[in-house]
C-alpha positions in Angstrom: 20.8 -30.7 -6.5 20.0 -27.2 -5.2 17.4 -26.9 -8.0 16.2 -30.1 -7.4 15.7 -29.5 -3.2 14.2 -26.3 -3.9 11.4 -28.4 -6.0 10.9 -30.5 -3.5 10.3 -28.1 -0.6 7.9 -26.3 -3.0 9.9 -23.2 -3.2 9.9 -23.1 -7.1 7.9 -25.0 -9.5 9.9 -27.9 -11.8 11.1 -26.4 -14.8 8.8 -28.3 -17.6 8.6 -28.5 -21.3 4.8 -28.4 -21.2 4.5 -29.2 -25.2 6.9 -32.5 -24.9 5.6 -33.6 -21.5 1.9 -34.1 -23.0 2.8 -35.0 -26.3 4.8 -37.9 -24.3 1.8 -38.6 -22.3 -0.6 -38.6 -25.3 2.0 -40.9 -27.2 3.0 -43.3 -24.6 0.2 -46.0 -25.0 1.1 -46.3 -29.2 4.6 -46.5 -27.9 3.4 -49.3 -25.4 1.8 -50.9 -28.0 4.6 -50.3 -30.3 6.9 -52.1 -28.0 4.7 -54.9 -27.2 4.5 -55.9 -30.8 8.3 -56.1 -31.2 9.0 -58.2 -27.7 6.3 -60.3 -27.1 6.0 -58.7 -23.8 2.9 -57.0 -21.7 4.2 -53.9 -20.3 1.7 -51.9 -18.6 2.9 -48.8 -16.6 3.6 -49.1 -12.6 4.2 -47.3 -9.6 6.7 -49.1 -7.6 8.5 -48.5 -4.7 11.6 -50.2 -3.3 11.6 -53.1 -0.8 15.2 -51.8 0.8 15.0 -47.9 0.5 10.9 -47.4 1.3 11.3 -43.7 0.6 12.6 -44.7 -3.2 9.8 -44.8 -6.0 9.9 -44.9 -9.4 7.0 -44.7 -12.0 8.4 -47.2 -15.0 5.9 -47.0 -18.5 6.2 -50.4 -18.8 6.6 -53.5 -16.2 6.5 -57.1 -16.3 7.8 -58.9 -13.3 7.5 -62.3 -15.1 10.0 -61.4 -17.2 12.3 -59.5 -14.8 12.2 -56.5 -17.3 11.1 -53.0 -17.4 10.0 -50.6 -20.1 10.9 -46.5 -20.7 8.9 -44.7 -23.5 10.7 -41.7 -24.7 9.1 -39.5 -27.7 12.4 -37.5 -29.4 12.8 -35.6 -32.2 14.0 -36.9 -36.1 17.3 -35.6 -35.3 17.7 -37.7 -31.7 16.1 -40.3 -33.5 18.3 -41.0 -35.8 21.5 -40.4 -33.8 20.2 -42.7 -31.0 19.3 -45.6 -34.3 22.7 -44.9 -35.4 24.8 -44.9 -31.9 22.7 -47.3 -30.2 23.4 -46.2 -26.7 21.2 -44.4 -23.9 21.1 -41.0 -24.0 23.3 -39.4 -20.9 20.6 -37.1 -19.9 18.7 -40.4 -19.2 20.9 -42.8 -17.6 20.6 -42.2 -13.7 16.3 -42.0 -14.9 17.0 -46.0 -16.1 19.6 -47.0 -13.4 17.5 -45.3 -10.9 14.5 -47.9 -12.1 16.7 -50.6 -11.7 17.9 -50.0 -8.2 14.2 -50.0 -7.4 12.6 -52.7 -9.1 15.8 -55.0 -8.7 15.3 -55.9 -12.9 18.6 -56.7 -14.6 17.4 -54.9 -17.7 15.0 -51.4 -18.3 14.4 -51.2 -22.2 14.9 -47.6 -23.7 11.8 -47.4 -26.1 12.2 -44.2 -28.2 10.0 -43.0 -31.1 9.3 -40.6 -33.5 6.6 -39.3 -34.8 5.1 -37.1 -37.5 2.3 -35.1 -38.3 -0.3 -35.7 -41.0 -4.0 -35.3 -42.1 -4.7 -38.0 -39.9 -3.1 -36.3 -36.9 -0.1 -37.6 -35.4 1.5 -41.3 -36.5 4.1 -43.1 -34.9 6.7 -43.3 -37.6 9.7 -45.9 -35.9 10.7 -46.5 -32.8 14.3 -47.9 -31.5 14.5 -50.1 -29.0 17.7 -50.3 -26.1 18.6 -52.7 -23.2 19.7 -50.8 -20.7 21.5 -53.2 -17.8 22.9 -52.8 -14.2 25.8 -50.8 -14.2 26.8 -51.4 -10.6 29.8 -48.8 -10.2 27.1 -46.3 -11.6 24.4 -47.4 -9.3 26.3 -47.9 -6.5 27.5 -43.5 -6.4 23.4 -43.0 -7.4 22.6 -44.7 -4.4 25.2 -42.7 -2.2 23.7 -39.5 -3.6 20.3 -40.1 -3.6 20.4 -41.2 0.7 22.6 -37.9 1.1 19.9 -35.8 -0.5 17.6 -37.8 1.5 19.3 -36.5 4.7 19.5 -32.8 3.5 15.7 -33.6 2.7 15.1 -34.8 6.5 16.5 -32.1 7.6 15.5 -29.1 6.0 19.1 -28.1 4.9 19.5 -27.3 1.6 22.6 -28.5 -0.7 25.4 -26.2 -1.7 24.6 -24.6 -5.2 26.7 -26.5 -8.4 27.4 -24.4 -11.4 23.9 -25.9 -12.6 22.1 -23.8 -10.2 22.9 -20.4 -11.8 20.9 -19.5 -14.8 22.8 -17.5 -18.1 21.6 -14.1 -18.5 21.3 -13.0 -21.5 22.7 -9.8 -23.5 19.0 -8.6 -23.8 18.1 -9.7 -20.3 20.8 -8.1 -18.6 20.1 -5.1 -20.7 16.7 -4.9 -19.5 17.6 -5.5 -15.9 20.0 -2.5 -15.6 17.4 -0.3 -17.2 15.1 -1.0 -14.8 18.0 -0.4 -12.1 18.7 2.8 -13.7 14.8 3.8 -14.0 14.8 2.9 -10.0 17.7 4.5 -9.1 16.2 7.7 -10.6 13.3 7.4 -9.5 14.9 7.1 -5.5 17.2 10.2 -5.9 14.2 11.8 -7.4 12.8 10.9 -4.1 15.7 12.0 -2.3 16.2 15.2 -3.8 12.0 16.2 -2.6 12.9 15.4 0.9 15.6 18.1 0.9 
């Protein structure tokens, strides 16, 4: 959450895979397409915000209100691909994303539309993609909801969360390494200081 708060305040910049975010954006309307084929659905992206919580918004890549149904594009990786094929479940790095859509848009039902995708002379082709129905889980929406309007009120009032185990960053062997030389270079550098002022 401290990460997260600090974000939002615009005291550090979001941490983003550059490569995977535009390759998902440059993706996202073969996966639409992809998807549209398979459900008989329209599903064209939306903004929406919700009726009951006005300072809650979601952007879904896919949303038909007919239908009561929304739509998640996800490029992954062979690897993910094929576990998510084989398991058939939403990925847990995901979930509050999907559940977080659903509190909003009141659907019963976000689809989970991964592909994959591979290079060739033609540039980059859609290979599969796996589709999952991803429903209310009330319990699950119920504590996201809780956490969300407390983060709200640390928002409103400018006071930052207390830091989780997720807000301190590993340092490496070859980071710290570096980091004490450059201690050691200024610490020599300050009694070398020292030792002309005497």
């Amino acid at each position: 959450p401290l990460q997260l708060y600090n974000e939002k305040v615009g005291l550090i910049k979001p941490e983003v895979n550059e490569f995977v975010t535009q390759r998902g954006h440059k993706l996202e309307p073969k996966a639409r397409a992809m998807y549209e084929l398979e459900t008989g659905l329209d599903m064209p992206p939306q903004t929406c915000q919700s009726i009951h919580y006005p300072w809650m918004r979601a952007t879904l890549d896919g949303f038909n209100e007919a239908a009561g149904r929304g739509a998640e594009f996800k490029y992954i990786g062979k690897k993910e691909f094929e576990r998510l094929k084989k398991e058939n479940t939403l990925p847990p790095h995901h979930k509050a994303q999907v559940q977080h859509q659903l509190i909003i848009t009141g659907f019963n039902q976000i689809d989970y539309f991964a592909i994959w995708c591979e290079e060739t002379d033609e540039g980059l082709q859609v290979k599969e993609g796996v589709l999952i129905p991803v429903f209310v889980d009330i319990d699950y929406c119920a504590d996201l909801l809780h956490k969300e309007m407390e983060f709200k009120k640390m928002w409103d009032n400018r006071t930052p969360p207390e830091p989780s185990a997720k807000d301190y960053k590993k340092i490496t062997a070859k980071e710290f390494k570096d980091l004490i030389e450059k201690w050691k270079k200024a610490k020599a550098d300050a009694d070398k200081a020292n030792d002309l002022e005497k």
